[in-house]
C-alpha positions as CSV (number, residue, x, y, z in Angstrom):
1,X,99.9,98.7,130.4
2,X,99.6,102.3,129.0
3,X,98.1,102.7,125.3
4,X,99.9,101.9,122.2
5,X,99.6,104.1,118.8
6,X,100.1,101.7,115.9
7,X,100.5,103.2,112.5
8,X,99.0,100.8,109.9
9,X,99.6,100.7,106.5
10,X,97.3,99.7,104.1
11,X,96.5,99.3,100.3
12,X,93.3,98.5,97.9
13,X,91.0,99.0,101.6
14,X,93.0,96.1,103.2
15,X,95.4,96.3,106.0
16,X,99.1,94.8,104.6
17,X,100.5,91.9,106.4
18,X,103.2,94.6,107.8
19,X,100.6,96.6,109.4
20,X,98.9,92.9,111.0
21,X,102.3,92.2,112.2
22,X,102.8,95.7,114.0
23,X,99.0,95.2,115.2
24,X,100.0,91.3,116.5
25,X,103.1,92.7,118.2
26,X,101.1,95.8,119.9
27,X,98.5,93.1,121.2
28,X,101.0,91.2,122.9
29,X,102.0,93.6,125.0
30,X,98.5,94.0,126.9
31,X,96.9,97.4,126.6
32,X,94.6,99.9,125.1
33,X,95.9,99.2,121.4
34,X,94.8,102.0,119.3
35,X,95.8,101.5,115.3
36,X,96.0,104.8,112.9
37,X,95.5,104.8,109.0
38,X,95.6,107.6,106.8
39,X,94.8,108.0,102.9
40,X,92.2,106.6,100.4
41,X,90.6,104.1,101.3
42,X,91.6,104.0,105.3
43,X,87.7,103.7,106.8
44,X,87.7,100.4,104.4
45,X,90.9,98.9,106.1
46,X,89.9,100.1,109.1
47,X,86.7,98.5,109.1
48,X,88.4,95.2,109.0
49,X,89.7,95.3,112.3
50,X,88.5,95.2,115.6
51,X,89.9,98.1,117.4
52,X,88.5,101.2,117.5
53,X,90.3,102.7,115.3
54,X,91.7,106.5,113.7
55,X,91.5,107.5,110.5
56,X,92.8,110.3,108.9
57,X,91.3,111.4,105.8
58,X,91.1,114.0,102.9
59,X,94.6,115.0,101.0
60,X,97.6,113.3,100.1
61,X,100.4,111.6,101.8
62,X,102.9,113.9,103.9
63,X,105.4,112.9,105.8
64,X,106.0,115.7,108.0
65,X,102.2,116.4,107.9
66,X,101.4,112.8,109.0
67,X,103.6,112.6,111.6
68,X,102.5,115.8,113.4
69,X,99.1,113.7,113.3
70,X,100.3,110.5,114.7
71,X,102.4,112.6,117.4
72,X,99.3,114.8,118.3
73,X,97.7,111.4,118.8
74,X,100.0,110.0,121.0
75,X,99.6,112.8,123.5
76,X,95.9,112.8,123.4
77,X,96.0,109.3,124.0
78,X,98.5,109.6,126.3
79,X,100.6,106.5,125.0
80,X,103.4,105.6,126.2
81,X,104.6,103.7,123.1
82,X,104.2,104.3,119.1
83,X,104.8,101.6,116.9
84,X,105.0,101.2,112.7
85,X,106.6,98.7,110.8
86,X,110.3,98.9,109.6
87,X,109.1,99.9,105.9
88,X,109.7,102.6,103.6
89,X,107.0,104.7,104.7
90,X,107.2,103.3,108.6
91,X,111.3,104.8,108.4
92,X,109.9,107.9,106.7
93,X,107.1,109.1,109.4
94,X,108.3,107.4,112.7
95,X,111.7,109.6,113.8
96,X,109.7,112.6,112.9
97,X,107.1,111.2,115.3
98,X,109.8,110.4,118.1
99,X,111.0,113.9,117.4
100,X,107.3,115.7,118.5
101,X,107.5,113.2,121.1
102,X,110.7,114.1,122.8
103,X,111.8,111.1,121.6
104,X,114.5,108.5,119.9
105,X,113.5,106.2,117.8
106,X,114.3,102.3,117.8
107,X,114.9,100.6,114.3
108,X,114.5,97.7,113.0
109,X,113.4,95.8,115.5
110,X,112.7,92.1,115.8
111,X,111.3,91.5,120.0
112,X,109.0,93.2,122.7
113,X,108.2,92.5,125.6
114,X,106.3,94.2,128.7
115,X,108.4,93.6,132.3
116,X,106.9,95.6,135.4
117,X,104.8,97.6,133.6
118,X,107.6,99.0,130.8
119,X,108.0,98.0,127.4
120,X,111.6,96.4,126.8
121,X,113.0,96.3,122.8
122,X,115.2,93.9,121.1
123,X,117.2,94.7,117.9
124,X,120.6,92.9,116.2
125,X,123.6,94.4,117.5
126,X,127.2,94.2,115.5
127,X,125.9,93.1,111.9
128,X,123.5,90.4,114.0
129,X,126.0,88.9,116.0
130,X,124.3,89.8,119.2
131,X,120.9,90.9,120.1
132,X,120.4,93.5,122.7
133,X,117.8,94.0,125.0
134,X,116.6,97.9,125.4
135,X,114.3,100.2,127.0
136,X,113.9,103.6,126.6
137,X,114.1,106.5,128.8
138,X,111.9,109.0,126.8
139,X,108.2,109.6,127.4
140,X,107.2,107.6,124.4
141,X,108.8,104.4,123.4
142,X,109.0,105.1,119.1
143,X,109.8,101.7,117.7
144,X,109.6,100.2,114.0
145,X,109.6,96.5,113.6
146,X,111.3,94.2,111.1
147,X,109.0,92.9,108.6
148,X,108.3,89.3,108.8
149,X,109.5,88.6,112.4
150,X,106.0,89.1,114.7
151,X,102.9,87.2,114.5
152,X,100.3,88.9,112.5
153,X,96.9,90.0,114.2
154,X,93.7,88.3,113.2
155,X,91.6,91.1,111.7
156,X,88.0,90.2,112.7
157,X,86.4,93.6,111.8
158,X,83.6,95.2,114.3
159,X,85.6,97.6,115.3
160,X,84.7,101.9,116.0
161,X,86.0,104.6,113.9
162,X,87.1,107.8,114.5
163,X,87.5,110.2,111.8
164,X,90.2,112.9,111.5
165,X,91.5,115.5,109.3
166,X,95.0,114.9,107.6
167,X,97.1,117.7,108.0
168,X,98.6,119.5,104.8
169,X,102.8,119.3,105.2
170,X,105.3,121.0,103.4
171,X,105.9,118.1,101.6
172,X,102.8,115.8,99.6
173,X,102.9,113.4,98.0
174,X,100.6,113.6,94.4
175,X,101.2,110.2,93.5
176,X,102.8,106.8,92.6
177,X,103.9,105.1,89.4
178,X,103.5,101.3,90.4
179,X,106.2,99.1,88.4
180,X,105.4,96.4,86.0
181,X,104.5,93.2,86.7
182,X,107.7,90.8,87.2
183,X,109.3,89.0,89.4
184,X,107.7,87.8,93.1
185,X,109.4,89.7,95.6
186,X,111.4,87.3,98.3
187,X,109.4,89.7,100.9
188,X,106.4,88.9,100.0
189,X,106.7,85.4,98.4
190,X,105.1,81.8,99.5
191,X,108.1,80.0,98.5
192,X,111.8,80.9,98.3
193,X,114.6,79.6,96.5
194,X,117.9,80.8,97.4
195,X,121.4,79.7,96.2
196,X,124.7,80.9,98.0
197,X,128.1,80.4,96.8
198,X,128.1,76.7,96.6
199,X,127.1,77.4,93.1
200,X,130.6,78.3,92.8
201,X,129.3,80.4,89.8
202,X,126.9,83.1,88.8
203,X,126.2,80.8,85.7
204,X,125.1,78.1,88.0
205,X,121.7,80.1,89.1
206,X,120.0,79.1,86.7
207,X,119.9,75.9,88.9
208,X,117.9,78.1,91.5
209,X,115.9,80.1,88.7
210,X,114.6,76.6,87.2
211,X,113.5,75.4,90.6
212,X,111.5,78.6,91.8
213,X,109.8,78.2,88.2
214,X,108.7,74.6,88.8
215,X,107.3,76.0,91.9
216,X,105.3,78.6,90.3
217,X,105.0,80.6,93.7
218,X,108.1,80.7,94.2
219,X,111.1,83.7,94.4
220,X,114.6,83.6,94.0
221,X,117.3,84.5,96.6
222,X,120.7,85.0,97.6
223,X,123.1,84.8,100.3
224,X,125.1,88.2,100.8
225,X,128.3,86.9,99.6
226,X,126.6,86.1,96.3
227,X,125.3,89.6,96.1
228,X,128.9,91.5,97.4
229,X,130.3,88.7,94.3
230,X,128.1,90.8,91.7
231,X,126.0,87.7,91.3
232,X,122.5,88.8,92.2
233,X,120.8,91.8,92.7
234,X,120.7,93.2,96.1
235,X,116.9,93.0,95.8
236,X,117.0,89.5,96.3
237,X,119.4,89.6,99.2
238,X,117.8,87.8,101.9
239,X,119.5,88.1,105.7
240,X,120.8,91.3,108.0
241,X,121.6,93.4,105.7
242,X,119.0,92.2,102.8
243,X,116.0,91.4,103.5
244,X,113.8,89.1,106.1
245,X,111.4,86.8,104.6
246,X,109.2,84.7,106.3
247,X,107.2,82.5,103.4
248,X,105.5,78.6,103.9
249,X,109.0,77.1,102.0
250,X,112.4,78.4,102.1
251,X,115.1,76.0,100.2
252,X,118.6,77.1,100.8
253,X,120.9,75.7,98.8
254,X,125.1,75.9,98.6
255,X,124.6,78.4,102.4
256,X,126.0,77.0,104.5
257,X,123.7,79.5,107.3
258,X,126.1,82.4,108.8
259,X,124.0,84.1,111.5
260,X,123.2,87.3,109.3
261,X,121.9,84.9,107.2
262,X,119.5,82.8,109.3
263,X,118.4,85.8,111.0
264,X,116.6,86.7,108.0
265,X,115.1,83.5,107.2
266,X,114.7,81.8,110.8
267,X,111.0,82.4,110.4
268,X,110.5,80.6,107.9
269,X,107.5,78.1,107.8
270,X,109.2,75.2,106.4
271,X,113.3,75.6,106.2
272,X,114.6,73.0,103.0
273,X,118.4,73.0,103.5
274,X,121.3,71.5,100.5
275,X,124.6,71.6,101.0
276,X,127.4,68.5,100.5
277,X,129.0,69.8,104.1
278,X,127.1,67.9,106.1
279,X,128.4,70.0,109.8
280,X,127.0,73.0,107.8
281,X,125.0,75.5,110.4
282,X,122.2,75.8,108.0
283,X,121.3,72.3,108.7
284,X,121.1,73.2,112.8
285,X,118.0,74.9,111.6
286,X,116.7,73.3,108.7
287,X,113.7,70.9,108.8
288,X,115.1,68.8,106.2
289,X,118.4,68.3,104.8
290,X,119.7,66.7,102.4
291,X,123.4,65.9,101.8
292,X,124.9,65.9,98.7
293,X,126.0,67.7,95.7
294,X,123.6,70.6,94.4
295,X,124.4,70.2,91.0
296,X,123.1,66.5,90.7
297,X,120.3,67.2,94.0
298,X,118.6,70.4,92.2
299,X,118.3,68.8,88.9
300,X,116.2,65.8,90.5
301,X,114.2,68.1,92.7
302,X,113.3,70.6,89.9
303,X,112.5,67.4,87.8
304,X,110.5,66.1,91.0
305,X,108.6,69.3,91.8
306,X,107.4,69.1,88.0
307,X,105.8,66.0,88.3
308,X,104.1,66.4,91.2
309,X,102.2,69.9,89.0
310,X,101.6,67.6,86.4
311,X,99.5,65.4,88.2
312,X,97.7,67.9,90.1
């Protein structure tokens, strides 16, 4: 198996779970893995893990600067395959990379596997409906995957660095306003409570809203056709074309589990399914189910959830 360039993201000197889950993915395959960070703070992520790894240091963030690096990199590694994770930043740097590398770039993608030596991609076709297996023709394999859908590496630190300067772009970045402290993010959350349109209402949330409090942990979210009703916020959109979650509790309740919607929950530790329609899909995946009406099952649960935080 040829070597793999993994671009890691990081913040605060640790590596983010999206960059472990890109690492996990690259170890998979077999292979030199060979993980790049760049910025403030880099050598201290990096020291976490057990690679040797690259870091790229001094200036601020360029896209087109950073990408030049990671491509250089590729070809002194000689890699046949680049990987980042499907986030903002990962979308930003990883076509320009496939560009320097006489490349396309793969999006969004949620399997890999190695078969006679090549790397083979999966990513939802037609909204989700299918999911086609790929491989790529071009001298590097660029690829970002979908957050939440790949194991994350075990960082277990030990590992070499190599230092490198960033290059200067025509574009830096100088710096970043981080919002307010509010509401968990359904990304990133432990526990997930999301309502579809079995609430028959957008009043009827607060139903979901009062159970994610009793939680404490927990986020709320919403099926798409909630969000296209003007319900929710996209934000807090979870399937195809919201986002995938993967926490240790997902409740669904009134979905009744389309496939764009379990494909971005289906990872899911722990899958809590309420719905009165008892040959619901949702319940095909759910761990538990429960039958019955969500306006009289929510109430008890929220009431139930509360008493179990009192006494602990």
């Amino acid at each position: 198996m040829p070597a793999i360039v993994v671009f890691v993201e990081h913040q605060s000197g640790a590596v983010k779970r999206s960059g472990l889950e890109v690492l996990g993915a690259a170890h998979a395959l077999g292979g030199e893995v060979i993980p790049v960070l760049a910025g403030a703070d880099a050598a201290s992520a990096a020291a976490t893990l057990s690679d040797t790894s690259i870091v790229l240091t001094g200036g601020f963030y360029s896209p087109d600067g950073l990408a030049a690096d990671l491509a250089t990199i590729v070809r002194d590694k000689d890699a046949k395959v680049f990987l980042a994770a499907a986030t903002s930043t990962g979308r930003d740097v990883a076509p320009r990379v496939a560009a320097l590398c006489g490349s396309t770039v793969f999006t969004d993608c949620v399997g890999l596997k190695e078969e006679g030596g090549e790397v083979l991609i999966q990513r939802p076709w037609l909204a989700g409906k299918v999911l086609a297996t790929l491989r790529s023709k071009a001298p590097v394999l660029c690829a970002t995957l979908r957050r939440n859908t790949f194991v994350p590496h075990e960082p277990k630190g030990g590992g070499k660095l190599e230092e490198r300067p960033l290059t200067v772009g025509k574009t830096q970045l100088q710096g970043v306003e981080a919002k307010a402290a509010g509401k968990l993010d359904v990304s990133e959350a432990p526990v997930v409570v999301s309502g579809g349109r079995g609430l028959k209402e957008a009043g009827q949330f607060h139903l979901i809203e009062e159970l994610a409090a009793a939680f404490g942990n927990a986020a709320v979210g919403a099926s798409r056709a909630v969000v296209d009703a003007g319900w929710r916020p996209h934000a807090e959109q979870v399937g195809q074309t919201g986002k995938t979650v993967s926490p240790q509790l997902y409740v669904a309740v009134g979905i009744s589990g389309a496939i764009q919607h379990l494909a971005g929950m289906k990872t899911s530790k722990i899958i809590v399914a309420i719905n009165k329609d008892k040959d619901a899909p949702i319940f095909k995946l759910a761990d538990y189910g429960i039958v019955g009406d969500a306006f009289e099952v929510v109430p008890a649960l929220t009431a139930a959830v509360k008493a179990v935080k009192a006494e602990g």
